[in-house]
C-alpha positions, 0 to 999 in steps of 0.5 A: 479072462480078458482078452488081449488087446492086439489080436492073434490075427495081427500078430501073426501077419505083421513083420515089424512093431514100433514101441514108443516110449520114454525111457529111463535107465530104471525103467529099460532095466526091467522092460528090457526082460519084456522086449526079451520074451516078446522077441522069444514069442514072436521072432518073425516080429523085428522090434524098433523102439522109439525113445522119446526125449520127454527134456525135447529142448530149443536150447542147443547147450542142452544137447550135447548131453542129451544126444549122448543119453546112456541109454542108447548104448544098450539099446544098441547093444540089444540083439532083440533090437533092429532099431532105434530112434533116439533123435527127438531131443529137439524140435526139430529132430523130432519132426524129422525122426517122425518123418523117417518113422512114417516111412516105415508104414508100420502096421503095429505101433505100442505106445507105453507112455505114461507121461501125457498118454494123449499126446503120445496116442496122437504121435502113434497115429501120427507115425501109423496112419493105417496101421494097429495101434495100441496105447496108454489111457488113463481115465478121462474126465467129462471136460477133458475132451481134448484127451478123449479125443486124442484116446479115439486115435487109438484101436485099443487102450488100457489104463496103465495104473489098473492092470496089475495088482496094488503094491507090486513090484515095477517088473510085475507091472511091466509084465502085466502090461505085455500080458495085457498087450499081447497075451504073454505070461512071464514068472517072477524068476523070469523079471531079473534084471541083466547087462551083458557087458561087451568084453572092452567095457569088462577090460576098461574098468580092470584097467581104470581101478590099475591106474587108480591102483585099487586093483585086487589080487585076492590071492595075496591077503586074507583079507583084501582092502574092500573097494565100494561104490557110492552114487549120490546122483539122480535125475531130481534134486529129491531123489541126490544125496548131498556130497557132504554125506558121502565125505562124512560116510567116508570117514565113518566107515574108516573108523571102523575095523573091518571097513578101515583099508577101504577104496571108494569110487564116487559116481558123478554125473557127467554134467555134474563132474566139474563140480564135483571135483572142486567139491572133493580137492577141497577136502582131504581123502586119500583113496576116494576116486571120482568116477563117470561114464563119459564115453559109454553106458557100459563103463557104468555096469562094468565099474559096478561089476568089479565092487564090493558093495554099491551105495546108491540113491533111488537111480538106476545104479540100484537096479544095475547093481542087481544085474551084475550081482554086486549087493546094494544099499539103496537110498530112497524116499517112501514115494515109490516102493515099487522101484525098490531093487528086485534081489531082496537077497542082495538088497537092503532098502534104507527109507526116509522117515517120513513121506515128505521126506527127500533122499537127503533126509537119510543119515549117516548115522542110518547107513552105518546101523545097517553096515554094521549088521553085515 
């Protein structure tokens, strides 16, 4: 058996740890249960979290939406969470949040990094020069010297991609890394993703579906107009479902009988909204929202919650829709199966037919085959 990198030793004397990573919704979605047991095993350990803005940017027209990155308002909603530095979107911030870390003398920094791991085992020790510190290494050529001499700031390492076994599920290879890490066993039932929505955000989306009147009272029909959620956005053009699809989907699913009263909430990133809306003026639908979470994360959980069904590309709206229970058709590409939904119960995947095919490549047509089987 193999042991853990950072000893029991450590562990029981140290009162603070840094993780440094650069996350993404998706990713946090099942991290988060990892942050979660390692609180549980070691509650004397008080966990900060650096979130490393892998977009770091001089262009100021750039920042407002990356200072208000979603992911730091569940972060901060985290009871298993003392603190968080979530100011590196620019240069010069991210000096001063290394300046303010170094303050700290942490005496255990985890990178888990897996986008340039060098670099971020050089930050690591950047930020602790004394302290443990444990990182990302992936396997380093002969000329690469420059990594293998990044790899010597660290005390430990481990090669993210050889810890866990081929084909496995993401959760489970976050599970590995920790059990690697730190000596932790998780079970498969133990990897499902949660939010706990804060009780406002729960009376905003009740309140948003009142004004758009899509609220439900299901105790006056039999058979209540169905209201479901399509998110065509990501992060990367091959991972979008054209606007197009989803006003041709619209259409389809009204066609048939059990679909015909349907309300459809249409996800919209915030940078995206402005156009979008011209998109959809330009086409006449009569009980189609546009929806965005401009003012907090939780706006995007509590929406999902209220849903019948969530329709959505491989984004973290999937993930999400799993957390809060709702089912789910998921878009996606065959690159990546391991970011599938995790509740194959309340999930149906609809892959590209091709490898090199994008997102946009799924039709209609694929979507209905599968909406009718319900």
């Amino acid at each position: 058996m193999t042991a853990q990198l950072v000893p029991v030793e450590i562990l029981k004397k140290t009162d603070k740890i840094l993780f440094i990573a650069h996350l993404a919704l998706g990713d946090f979605t099942y991290l988060q249960n990892c942050f979660q047991a390692f609180a549980q095993a070691f509650p004397h350990i008080k966990i900060h979290v650096w979130v490393d803005e892998v977009r770091r940017t001089n262009k100021t027209e750039a920042w407002p939406y990356l200072k208000k990155y979603a992911l730091y308002d569940w972060l901060a909603e985290c009871p298993f969470v003392a603190r968080i530095y979530q100011q590196t979107y620019s240069p010069a911030l991210f000096e001063q949040s290394i300046a303010e870390a170094q303050q700290q003398d942490y005496p255990l920094v985890v990178s888990l990094a897996t986008l340039r791991p060098p670099m971020y085992a050089k930050l690591a020790r950047q930020i602790s020069p004394r302290g443990f510190v444990v990182g990302m290494k992936k396997p380093a050529g002969i000329f690469a010297l420059h990594k293998r001499l990044a790899y010597r700031q660290l005390d430990a390492g481990f090669d993210p991609d050889g810890v866990a076994e081929r084909g496995v599920h993401i959760s489970a290879v976050y599970a590995a890394w920790f059990n690697r890490l730190f000596g932790m066993q998780s079970t498969p039932s133990s990897r499902q993703p949660f939010v706990r929505i804060p009780e406002q955000w729960s009376r905003y989306a009740q309140e948003q579906l009142k004004s758009w009147d899509f609220e439900r009272d299901r105790r006056q029909s039999a058979n209540p107009a169905k209201l479901v959620f399509i998110n065509p956005y990501a992060k990367t053009p091959k991972r979008c479902w054209p606007l197009e699809r989803v006003v041709e989907l619209v259409a389809a699913m009204r066609a048939q009988v059990g679909w015909k009263d349907t309300r459809f909430v249409v996800n919209v990133v915030p940078e995206e909204m402005a156009r979008a809306k011209a998109f959809f003026d330009g086409h006449t639908l009569d009980r189609v929202q546009l929806f965005s979470a401009q003012d907090n994360f939780f706006q995007l959980p509590a929406m999902l919650r209220e849903c019948d069904l969530i329709i959505s590309v491989e984004t973290a709206v999937m993930h999400l829709a799993n957390a809060v229970q709702v089912p789910v058709i998921a878009l996606m590409r065959q690159k990546n199966p391991e970011w599938a939904p995790i509740d194959k119960e309340n999930s149906i995947v609809i892959t590209a037919t091709n490898r090199r095919d994008w997102v946009k490549a799924i039709t209609v047509a694929q979507v209905m085959t599968v909406l009718n089987r319900k």
